[in-house]
N, C-alpha and C positions, 0 to 999 in steps of 0.2 A: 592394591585393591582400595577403591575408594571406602570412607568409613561407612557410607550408608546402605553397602553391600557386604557389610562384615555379618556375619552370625551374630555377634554379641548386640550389635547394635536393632539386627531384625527381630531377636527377640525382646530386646526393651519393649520397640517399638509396637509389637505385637501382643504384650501382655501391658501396655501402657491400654490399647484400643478394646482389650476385652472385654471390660466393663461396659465400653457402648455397644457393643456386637449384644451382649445380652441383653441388654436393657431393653437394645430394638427387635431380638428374635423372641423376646419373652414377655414385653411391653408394648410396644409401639403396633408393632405388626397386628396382636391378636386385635388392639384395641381400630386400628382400621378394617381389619378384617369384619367386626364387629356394625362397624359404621357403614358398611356397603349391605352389607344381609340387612340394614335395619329401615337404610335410606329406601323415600320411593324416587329419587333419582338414579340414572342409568349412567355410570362411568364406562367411559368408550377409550380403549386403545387407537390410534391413529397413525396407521404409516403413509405418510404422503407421498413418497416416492413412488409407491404401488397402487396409493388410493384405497388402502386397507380399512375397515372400521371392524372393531370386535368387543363387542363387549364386555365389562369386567364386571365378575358374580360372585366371585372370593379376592379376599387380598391376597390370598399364594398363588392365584392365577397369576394376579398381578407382578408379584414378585419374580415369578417365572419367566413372563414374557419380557419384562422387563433384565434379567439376568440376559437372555439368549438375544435380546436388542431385535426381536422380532412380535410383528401382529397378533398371528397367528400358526399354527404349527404344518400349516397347509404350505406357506409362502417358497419352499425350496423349487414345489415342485410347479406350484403356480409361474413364479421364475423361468422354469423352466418350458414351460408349454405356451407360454405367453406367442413366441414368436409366428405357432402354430393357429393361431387364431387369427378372421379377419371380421371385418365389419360385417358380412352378409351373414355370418355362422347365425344357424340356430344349435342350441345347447340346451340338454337336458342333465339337469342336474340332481339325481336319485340319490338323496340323505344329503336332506340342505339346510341340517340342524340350526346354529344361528341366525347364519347368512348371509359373511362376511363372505365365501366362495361366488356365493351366488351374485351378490353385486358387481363383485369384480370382473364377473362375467360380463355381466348388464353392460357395463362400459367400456367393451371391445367389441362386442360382440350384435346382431339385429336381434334376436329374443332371445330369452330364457326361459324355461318350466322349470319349475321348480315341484319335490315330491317330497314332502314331510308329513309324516302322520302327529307326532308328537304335538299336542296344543302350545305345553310352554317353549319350543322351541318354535317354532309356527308363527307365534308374538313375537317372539321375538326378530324373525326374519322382517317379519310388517312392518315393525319399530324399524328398523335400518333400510326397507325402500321409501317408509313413510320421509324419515331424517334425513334421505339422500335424493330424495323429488324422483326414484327410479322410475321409468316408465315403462318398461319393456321385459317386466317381470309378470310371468304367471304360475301364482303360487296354487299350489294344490292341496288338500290336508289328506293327502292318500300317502299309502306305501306299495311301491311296487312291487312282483313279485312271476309267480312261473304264469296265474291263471289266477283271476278274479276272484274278490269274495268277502270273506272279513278274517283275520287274524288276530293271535294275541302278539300286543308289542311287549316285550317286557324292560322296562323301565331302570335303568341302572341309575346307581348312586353321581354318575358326571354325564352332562346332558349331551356328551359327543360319543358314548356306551351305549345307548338306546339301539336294539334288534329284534328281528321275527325272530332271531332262534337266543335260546338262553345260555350265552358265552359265561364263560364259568370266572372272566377277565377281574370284573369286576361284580360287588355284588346287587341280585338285584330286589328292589324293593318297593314292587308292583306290578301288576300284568293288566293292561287298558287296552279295550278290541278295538280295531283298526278297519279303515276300508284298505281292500288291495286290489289293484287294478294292474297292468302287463301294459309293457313298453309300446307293442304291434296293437291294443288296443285302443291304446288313447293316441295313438299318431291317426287310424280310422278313425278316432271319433273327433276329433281334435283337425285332421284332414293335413297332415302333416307327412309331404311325399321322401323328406330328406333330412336324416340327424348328424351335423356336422361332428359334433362332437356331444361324447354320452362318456358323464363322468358319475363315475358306481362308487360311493362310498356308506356300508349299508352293516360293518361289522359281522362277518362274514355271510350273509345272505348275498354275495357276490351271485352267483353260479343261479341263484333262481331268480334274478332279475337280467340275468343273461337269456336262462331258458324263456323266460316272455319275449326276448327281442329276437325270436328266431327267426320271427319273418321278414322282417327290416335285415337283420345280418344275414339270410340265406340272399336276398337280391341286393345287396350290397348298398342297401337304404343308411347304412350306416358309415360314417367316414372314418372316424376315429374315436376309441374306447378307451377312456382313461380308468385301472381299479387298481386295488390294493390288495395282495398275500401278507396275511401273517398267520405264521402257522401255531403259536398259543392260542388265537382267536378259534380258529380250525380246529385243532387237536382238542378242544376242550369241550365240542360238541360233536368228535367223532369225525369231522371232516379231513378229508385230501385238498389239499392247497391244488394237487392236479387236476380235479375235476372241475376247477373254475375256468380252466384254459376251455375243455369240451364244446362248450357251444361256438365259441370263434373259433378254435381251429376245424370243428364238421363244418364251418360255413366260408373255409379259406380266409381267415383272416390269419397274420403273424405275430407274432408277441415280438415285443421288444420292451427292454429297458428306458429308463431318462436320458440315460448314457449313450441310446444309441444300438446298443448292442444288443442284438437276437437272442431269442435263448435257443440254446440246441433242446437236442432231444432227452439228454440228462436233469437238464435244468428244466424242462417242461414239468418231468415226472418230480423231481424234488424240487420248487421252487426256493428261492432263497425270498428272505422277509422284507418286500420291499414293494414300490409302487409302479405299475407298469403298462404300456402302451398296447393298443393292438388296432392295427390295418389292414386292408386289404392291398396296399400298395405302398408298405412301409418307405420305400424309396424317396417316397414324394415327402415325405414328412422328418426325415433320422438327418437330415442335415441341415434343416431348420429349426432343431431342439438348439435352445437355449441355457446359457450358463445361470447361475448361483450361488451367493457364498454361505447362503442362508444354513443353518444346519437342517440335517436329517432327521425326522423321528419316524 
């Protein structure tokens, strides 16, 4: 065994390094962390491979994404759908908190809507079409929902927690009234005959941003629906992870995984925690998903 695989010598080496391992998780770090809450300049993570830009608003953000050698925590499944996408799509994207998603829309894709209620996330999408010369962004400062009106958003402590309903996830610490407007609304008013792709990321107000698009999904106005199950998120305001499937499957659409794979009828009723597809003609689409090495969250 070579010496620098022995035990004796990894723990030298490793009680040699402690002293800086502290220094920097109990020095260095706090004091940059410090430096970005204080700065009014915007530090941006950058993945060029995918054209990523994301903002940094803590230094343990930083630390993180920097550990996982990714943008943002979107990128697996962005990855993955990319190949699904062509230049004519339009794309609506419901809970477009920063607006790193939503760019990267912008540049595959012919338009984007975009639906944020939240102000400082809102700015902050501006700040990245302003910095990215987008053109084919349209931002909204609504949230969407089953039927129009105004709600309360409730404001969570990390600005990617923000929901109409008050998930018990994280906590929250303020409730700001919101306009809410429905999918089949604003395609009439907006004059919008065909949603390529409709990506729902909304912290479980899945299912009522479903129920507004029932008129688009009952004539199959809609191509492709990208959302997310997590059943903590769910269980902590009473919800069924099964009751988000409801509006696409009364209106003949199928659920599929990234992977590919359908869910049956078990997997409907107990969803597993993950992110998932849904067509009206899956076929056309489960063999143009694309790979990832990016991890999961």
């Amino acid at each position: 065994m070579p010496l620098k695989d022995s035990f004796p010598y990894r723990a030298l080496r490793y009680g040699m390094l402690l002293p800086l391992r502290l220094y920097s998780k109990y020095v260095t770090e706090p004091i940059i962390k410090r430096w970005i809450k204080k700065s009014e300049l915007m530090v941006y993570v950058h993945d060029p491979r995918r054209g990523l830009l994301r903002p940094i608003l803590e230094g343990q953000r930083l630390k993180w994404t920097l550990n996982e050698n990714i943008s943002i925590d979107a990128t697996h499944w962005l990855d993955v759908i990319e190949p699904l996408l062509s230049k004519q799509d339009i794309v609506f994207d419901v809970g477009t908190n920063i607006g790193s998603v939503a760019n990267w829309f912008a540049s595959r894709t012919q338009h984007v809507h975009c639906f944020e209620p939240h102000p400082d996330n809102l700015r902050m999408t501006s700040e990245q079409i302003e910095i990215r010369k987008t053109k084919n962004i349209t931002l909204s400062q609504i949230a969407l929902g089953s039927q129009p009106g105004t709600l309360q958003l409730n404001v969570k402590s990390f600005h990617g927690h923000h929901s109409l309903i008050d998930t018990k996830i994280t906590p929250t610490i303020e409730k700001i009234d919101v306009k809410v407007d429905t999918v089949d609304r604003y395609c009439m008013t907006m004059n919008i005959e065909q949603i390529d792709f409709l990506k729902v990321d909304v912290e479980g107000f899945e299912e009522e941003v479903l129920e507004g698009a029932k008129g688009m999904l009952s004539n199959g106005k809609i191509k492709l629906v990208l959302f997310e199950h997590r059943k903590s998120i769910l269980s902590s305001v009473g919800k069924l992870g099964k009751d988000i499937f409801t509006p696409l499957l009364e209106n003949g659409y199928t659920v599929f995984g990234l992977d590919g794979k359908i869910l049956n009828s078990e997997e409907l009723e107990n969803p597993p925690d993950a992110d998932f597809l849904a067509a009206m003609n899956p076929d056309e689409f489960i063999h143009k998903l694309g790979e990832s090495n990016a991890p999961v969250f």
